[in-house]
C-alpha positions, 0 to 999 in steps of 0.5 A: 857836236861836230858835223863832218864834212864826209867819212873817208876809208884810207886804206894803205900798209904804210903806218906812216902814210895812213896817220899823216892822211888821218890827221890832215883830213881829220883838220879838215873837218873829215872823219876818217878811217884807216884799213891796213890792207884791201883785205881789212878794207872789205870788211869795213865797207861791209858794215860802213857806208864810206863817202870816199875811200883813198886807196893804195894800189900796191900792198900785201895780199890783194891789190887796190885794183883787186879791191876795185875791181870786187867791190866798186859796182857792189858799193858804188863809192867813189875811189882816189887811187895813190900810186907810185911814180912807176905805176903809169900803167896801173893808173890807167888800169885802175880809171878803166876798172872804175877808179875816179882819180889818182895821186902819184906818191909823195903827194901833198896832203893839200891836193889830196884834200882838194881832190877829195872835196872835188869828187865829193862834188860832183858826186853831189850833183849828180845825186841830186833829185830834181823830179819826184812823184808822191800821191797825184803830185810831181813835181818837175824842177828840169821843166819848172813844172808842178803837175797836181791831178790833171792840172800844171802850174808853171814854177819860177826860179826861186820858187825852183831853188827852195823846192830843190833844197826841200826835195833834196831834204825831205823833212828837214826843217828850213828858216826864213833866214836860211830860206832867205839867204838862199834866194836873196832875199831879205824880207821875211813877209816876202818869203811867206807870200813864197811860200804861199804861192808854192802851197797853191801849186803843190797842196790839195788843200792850201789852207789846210797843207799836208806837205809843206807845212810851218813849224811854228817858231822854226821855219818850213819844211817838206813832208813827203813819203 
């Protein structure tokens, strides 16, 4: 099965525009949805969480700064804008409203998938965990630090790297080879002698782990609740 990259709203009244969009992110690996109107829109983001929306500005009905302007704070997805040459003014009305970025029309669909993936990254980043607390544990990617009960274990930059995917995929199960290729290196004993230093720091009972535990056959993988 296929796994996209991202599932972006496009919402527009031109047919044409809305199909040449929906193929080209469709290529790039993009699964995608139209909406004909802002109004048509609303109802699709009441029911979907979209990664993107690519919004119109100027359409029958309610506007795309209307649209913005209702429903950002309340979904908090990211907002490319298409705007007409004359539109300066709106643009700007649209990044203050909560807008991330603009494309003026004709657009080429190359930069409007490059735009795409570059909101999408930031987006990423700013998402991701780096400090989480779970029974008497927390651990604390921005000090390299792991406190369990009332002691502190200083954490290395691989050891920093690993805890960082696992924390941000908790109970996703990761091999020697992935883990491996993430913090250059090559040599699957090495990586269990990682592994088990991590145990020492973060579980009770290293022997025994209750949170970062070996799938057999498979690879490692955080439980945390």
């Amino acid at each position: 099965m296929n796994k996209f990259e991202a599932h972006i709203l496009v919402v527009d009244d031109d047919d044409g525009i809305r199909n040449l969009v929906k193929k080209y992110l469709n290529e790039n690996n993009f699964l995608v949805t139209t909406a004909k109107s802002a109004e048509d829109a609303e109802e699709k983001v009441k029911v979907i969480k979209f990664d993107l929306i690519v919004l119109d500005i100027m359409m029958p009905g309610q506007s795309g700064l209307e649209f913005i302007s209702k429903n950002k704070n309340k979904y908090n997805t990211p907002i490319i804008l298409l705007t007409a040459k004359g539109e300066a003014s709106e643009r700007v009305e649209g990044l203050e409203i909560g807008a991330d970025d603009y494309l003026p029309k004709p657009f080429e669909p190359k930069e409007l998938t490059l735009r795409i993936r570059n909101i999408l990254n930031k987006t990423k980043l700013k998402n991701i965990k780096r400090v989480i607390e779970f029974d008497n544990i927390k651990i604390d990617l921005k000090k390299l630090i792991i406190h369990k009960d009332d002691k502190e274990f200083k954490i290395n930059n691989t050891e920093k790297t690993i805890l960082e995917k696992m924390i941000n995929s908790p109970g996703e199960t990761f091999s020697r080879n992935y883990i491996g290729n993430l913090i250059n290196i090559d040599k699957e004993r090495s990586i269990d002698v990682i592994i088990t230093r991590l145990r020492k720091k973060i579980e009770l009972d290293p022997k025994n782990p209750k949170y970062l535990q070996t799938i057999r056959g498979t690879g490692y993988v955080l439980w945390i609740e």
